[in-house]
C-alpha positions as CSV (number, residue, x, y, z in Angstrom):
1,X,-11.2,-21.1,9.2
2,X,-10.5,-23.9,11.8
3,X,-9.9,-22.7,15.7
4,X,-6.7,-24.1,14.9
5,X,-5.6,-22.3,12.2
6,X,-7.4,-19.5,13.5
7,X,-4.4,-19.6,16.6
8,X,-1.9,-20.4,14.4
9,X,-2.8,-16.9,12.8
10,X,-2.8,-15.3,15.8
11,X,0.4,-16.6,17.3
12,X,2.2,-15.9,14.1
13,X,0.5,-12.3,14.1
14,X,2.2,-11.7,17.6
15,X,5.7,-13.0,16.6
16,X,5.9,-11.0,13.8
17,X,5.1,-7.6,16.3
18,X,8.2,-9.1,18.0
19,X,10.3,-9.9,15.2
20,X,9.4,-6.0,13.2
21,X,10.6,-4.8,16.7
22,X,13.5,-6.9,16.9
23,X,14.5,-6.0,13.4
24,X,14.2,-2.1,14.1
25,X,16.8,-3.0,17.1
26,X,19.6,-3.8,14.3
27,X,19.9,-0.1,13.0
28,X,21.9,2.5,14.7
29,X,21.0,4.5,17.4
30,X,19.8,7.7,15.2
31,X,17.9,5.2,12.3
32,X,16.4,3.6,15.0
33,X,14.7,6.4,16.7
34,X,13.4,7.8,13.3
35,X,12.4,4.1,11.9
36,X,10.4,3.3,15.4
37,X,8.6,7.0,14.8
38,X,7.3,6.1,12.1
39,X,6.1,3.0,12.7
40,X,4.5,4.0,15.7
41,X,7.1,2.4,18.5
42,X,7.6,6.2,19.9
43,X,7.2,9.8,19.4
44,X,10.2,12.2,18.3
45,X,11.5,12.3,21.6
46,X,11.5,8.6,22.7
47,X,8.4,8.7,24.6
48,X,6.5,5.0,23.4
49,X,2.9,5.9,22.0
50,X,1.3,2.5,21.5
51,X,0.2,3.3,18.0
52,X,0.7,1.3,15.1
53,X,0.4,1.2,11.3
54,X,-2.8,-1.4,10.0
55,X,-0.7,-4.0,9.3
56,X,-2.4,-5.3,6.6
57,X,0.2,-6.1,4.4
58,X,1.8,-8.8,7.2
59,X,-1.8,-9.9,8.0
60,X,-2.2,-11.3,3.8
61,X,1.1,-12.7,4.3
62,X,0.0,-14.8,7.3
63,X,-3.8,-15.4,6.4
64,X,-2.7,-16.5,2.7
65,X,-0.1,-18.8,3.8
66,X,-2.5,-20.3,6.1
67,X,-5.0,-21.0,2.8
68,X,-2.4,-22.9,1.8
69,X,-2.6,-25.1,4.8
70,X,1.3,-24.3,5.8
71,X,2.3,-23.1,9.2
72,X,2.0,-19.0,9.5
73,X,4.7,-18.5,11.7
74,X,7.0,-20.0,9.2
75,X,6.1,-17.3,6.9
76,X,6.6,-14.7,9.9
77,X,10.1,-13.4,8.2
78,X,8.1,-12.4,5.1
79,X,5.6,-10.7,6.8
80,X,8.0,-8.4,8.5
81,X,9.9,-7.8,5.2
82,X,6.9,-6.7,3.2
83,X,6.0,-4.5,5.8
84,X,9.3,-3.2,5.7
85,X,9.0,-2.2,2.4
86,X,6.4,-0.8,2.6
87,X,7.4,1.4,5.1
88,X,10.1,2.4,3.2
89,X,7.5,3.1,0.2
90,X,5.6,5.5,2.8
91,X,8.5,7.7,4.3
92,X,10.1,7.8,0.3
93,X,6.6,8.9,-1.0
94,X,6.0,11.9,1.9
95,X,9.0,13.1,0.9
96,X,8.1,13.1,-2.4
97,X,4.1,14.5,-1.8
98,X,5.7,16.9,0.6
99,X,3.0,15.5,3.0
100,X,3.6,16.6,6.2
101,X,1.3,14.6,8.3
102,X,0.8,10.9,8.3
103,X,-1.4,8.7,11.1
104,X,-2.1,12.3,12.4
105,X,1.0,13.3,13.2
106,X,4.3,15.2,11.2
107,X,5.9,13.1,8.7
108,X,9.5,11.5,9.2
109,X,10.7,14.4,7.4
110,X,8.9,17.1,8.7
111,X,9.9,16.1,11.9
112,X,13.5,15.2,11.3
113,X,14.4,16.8,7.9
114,X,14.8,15.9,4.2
115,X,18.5,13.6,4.3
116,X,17.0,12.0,8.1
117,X,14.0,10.9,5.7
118,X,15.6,9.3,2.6
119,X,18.0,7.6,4.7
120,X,15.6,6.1,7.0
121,X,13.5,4.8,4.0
122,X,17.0,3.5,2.6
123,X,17.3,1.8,6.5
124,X,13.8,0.2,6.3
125,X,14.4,-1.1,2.6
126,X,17.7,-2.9,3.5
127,X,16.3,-4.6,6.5
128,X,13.5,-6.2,4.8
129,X,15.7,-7.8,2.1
130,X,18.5,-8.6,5.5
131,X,15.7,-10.1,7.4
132,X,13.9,-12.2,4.5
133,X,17.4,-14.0,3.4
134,X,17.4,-14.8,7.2
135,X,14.5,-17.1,6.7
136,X,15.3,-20.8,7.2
137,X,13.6,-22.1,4.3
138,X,15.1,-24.0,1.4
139,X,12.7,-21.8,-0.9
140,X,13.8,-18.6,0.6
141,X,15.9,-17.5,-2.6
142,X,12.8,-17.5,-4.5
143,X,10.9,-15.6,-1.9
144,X,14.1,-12.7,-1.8
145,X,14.4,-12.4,-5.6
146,X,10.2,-12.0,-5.3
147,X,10.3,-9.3,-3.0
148,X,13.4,-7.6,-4.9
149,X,11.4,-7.6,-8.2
150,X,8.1,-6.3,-6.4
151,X,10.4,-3.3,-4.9
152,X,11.3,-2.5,-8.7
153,X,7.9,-2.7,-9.6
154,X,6.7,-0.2,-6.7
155,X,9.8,2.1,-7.4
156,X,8.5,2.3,-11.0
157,X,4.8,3.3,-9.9
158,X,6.2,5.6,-7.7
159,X,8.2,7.0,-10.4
160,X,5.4,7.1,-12.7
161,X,3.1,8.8,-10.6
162,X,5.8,11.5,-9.8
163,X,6.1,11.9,-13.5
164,X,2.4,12.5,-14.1
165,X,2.2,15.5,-11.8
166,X,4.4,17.1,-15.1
167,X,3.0,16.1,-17.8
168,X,0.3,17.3,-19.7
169,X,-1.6,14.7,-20.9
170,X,-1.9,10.9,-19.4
171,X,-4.2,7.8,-20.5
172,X,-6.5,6.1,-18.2
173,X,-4.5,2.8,-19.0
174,X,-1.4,4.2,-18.4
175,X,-2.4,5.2,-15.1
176,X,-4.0,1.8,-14.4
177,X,-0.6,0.7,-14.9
178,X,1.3,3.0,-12.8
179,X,-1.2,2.0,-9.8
180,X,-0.9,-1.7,-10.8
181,X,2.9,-0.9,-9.8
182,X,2.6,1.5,-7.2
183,X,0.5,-0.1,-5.0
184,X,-1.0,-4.1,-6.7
185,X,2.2,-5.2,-6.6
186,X,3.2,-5.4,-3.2
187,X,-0.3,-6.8,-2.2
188,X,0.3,-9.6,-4.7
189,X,3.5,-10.1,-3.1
190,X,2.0,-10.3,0.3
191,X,-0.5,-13.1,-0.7
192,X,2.0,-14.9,-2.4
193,X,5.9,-14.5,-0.6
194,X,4.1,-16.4,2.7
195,X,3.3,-19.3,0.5
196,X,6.3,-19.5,-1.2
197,X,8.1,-19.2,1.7
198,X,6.5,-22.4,3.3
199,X,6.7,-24.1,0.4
200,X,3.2,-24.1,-0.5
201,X,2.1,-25.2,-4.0
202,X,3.5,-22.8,-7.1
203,X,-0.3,-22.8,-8.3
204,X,-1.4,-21.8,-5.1
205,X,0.9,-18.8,-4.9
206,X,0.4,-18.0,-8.4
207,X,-3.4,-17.5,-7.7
208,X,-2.5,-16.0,-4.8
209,X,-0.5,-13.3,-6.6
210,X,-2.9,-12.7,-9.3
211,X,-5.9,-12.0,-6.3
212,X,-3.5,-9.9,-4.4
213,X,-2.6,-7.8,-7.9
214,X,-6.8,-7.2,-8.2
215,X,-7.0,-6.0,-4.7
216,X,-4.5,-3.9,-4.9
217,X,-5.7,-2.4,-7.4
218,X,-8.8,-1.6,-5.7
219,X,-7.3,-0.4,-2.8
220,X,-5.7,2.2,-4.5
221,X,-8.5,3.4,-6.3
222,X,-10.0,3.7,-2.7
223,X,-7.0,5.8,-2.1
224,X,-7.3,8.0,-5.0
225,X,-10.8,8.6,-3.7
226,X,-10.0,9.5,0.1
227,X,-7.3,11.5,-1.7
228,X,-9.4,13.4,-2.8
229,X,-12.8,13.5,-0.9
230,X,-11.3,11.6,2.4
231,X,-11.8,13.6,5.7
232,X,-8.4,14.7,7.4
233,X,-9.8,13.6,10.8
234,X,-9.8,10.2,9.2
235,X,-7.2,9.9,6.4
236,X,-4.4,11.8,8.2
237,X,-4.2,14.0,5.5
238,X,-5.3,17.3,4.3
239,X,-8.5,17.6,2.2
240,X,-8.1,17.5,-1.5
241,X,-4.2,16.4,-0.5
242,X,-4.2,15.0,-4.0
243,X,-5.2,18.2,-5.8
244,X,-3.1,19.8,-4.4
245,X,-0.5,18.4,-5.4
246,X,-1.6,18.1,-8.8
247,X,-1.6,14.1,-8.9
248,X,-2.9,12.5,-11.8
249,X,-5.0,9.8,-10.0
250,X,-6.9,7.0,-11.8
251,X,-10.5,9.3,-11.0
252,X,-9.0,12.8,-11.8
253,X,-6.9,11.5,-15.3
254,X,-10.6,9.5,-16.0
255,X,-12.4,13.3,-15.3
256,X,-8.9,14.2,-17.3
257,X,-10.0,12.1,-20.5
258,X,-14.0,12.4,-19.9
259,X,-14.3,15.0,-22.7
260,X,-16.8,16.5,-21.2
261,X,-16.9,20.1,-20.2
262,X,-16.4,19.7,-17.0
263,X,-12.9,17.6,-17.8
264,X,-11.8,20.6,-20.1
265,X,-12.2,22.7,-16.9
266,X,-10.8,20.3,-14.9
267,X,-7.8,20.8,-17.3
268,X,-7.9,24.1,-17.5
269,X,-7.4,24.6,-13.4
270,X,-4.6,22.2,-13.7
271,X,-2.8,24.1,-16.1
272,X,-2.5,26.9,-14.3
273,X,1.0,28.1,-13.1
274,X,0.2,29.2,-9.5
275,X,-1.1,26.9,-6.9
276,X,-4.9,26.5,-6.7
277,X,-6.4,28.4,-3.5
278,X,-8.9,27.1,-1.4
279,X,-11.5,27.8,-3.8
280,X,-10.4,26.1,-6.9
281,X,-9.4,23.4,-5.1
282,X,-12.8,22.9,-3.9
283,X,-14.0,23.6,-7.6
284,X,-11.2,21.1,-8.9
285,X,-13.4,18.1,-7.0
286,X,-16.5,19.4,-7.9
287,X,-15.3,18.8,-11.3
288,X,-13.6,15.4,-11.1
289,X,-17.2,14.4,-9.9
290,X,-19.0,16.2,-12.4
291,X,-16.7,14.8,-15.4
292,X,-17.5,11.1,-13.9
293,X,-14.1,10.6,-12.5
294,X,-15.7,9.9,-9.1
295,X,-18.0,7.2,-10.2
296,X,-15.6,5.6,-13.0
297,X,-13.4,5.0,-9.6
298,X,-15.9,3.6,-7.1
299,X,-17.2,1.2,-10.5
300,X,-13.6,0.2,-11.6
301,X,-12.8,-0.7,-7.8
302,X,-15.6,-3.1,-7.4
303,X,-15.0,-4.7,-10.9
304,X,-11.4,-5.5,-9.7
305,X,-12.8,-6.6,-6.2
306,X,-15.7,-8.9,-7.7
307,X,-12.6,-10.2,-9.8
308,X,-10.4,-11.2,-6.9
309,X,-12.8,-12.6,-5.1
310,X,-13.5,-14.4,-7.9
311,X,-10.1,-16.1,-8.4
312,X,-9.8,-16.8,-4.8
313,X,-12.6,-19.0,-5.1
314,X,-12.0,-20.9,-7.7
315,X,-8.0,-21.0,-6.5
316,X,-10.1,-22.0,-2.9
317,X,-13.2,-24.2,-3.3
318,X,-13.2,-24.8,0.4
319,X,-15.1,-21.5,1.7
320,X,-13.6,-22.1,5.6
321,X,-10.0,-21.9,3.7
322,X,-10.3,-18.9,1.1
323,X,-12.8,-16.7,4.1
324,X,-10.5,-14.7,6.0
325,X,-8.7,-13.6,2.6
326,X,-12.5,-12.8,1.1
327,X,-13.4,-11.0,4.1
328,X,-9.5,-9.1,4.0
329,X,-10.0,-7.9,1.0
330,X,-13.9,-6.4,1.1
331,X,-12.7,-4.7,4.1
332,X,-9.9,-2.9,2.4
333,X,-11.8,-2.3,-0.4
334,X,-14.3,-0.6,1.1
335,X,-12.4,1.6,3.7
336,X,-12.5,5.1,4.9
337,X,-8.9,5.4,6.0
């Protein structure tokens, strides 16, 4: 990437900080303090912390649209609408988890109650589609009915993957499919709304899409894993979180389906009416790994990475133009966090 696009990136990077402020400035005075905890603004009681989320949802928006050799900052609306959303995906799916912690610190609900929670989410998911129409772009109605059809998408992973934890038996494809919704879908959106946004090429964003669908599905495989195996000093979130919850992941449902021994005992433990202790939680993950959920993940991961990168090259030719989204997406492929 050019110095000059490189700028671009990074002036467009800092005016969407502004604007995903700005935004939180439009809710009332309660929504407000419960939307800027979570995303970092300030702790329950006012006090501003300097953290932040990643931000790597806004960072494909930008960073695609620049591959498309259109101005970033006019994709800046975008950017703070998928992020946005996918806030609203995060305080919806603690409550949901009953995961207290997040970014190593209580949860929007368990700091400020159930209701607080799903209204806050409901907050975060009406600004996104308030400050997206806002955009002054003759494509934006193409970019809003994008981002409404993503959010349907995501709702129906989430919903999915709240359903699995009931039912008894699940297929690895079905599960591909929930994850595909749950999490591919807004990443595809991210390397795609930018573009569409600024007017870009429909092939371009098309490609885009399709790249940002494969590393999306990586990346949540990489979840799965730390969900399982990730430490809580670097995920946020209690060890074996996922276990014990009884999640169906894509590793644990491939242990699930292994027929092997070890996924019969697997099944057996998840069966079992009363909550798994310490121990048999410990013995659920030696399991997973044992039935070849473990590897099946990290190997079905980089399959969908190699593909995406694969895409964005022939999508890309020139390396200096299709680079920072290459680079994006091994890093969040291969995370710890």
């Amino acid at each position: 990437m050019t110095s000059v696009v490189t700028d671009s990136v990074t002036i467009a990077r800092e005016a969407t900080r502004e604007a995903l402020h700005a935004s939180i400035e439009r809710l009332d005075p309660r929504m407000r303090h419960v939307c800027g905890y979570h995303l970092g603004l300030w702790d329950a009681d006012g006090v501003p912390t300097g953290l932040s989320g990643k931000g790597v949802r806004p960072e494909l928006v930008l960073i695609s649209t620049a591959a498309t050799n259109r101005d970033p900052l006019s994709a800046v609306p975008a950017a703070v609408a998928v992020e946005l959303v996918h806030n609203f995906s995060l305080v919806h799916d603690d409550v949901m988890d009953g995961d207290e912690s997040r970014r190593h610190r209580p949860t929007v609900w368990a700091a400020f109650g159930l209701s607080t929670a799903l209204l806050a989410g409901d907050a975060l998911l009406a600004l996104a589609g308030e400050v997206l129409a806002e955009a002054p772009s003759p494509t934006v109605g193409y970019a809003v009915q994008a981002l409404s059809a993503t959010t349907r998408r995501l709702i129906a992973g989430q919903a999915a993957d709240l359903a699995f934890e009931t039912r008894p038996d699940v297929a690895l494809e079905e599960c591909l499919r929930m994850e595909a919704d749950k999490t591919g879908a807004l990443l595809a959106c991210a390397c795609s709304i930018g573009p569409m946004l600024a007017d870009a090429p429909a092939c371009s964003a098309a490609a885009l899409a399709e790249f940002g669908e494969r590393v999306g599905i990586a990346f949540q495989l990489d979840d799965d894993l730390l969900g399982i195996w990730g430490a809580t000093e670097r995920t946020g979130k209690p060890v074996l979180s996922d276990l014990r919850s009884r999640k169906k992941s894509a590793p644990i449902v491939a242990a699930l389906t292994s027929g092997t021994a070890a996924g019969a005992a697997l099944r057996a433990l998840y069966r079992q009416e009363a909550p798994l202790d310490e121990d048999e939680l410990a013995r659920a993950a030696e399991l997973v790994e044992e039935a070849g959920g473990r590897t099946w993940a990290e190997r079905r991961a980089a399959a969908e990475l190699d593909a995406a990168l694969r895409l964005l090259a022939e999508a890309f030719p020139d390396p200096h133009r299709a680079a920072p989204l290459a680079a994006m997406a091994t890093r969040l492929a291969g995370r710890d966090h």
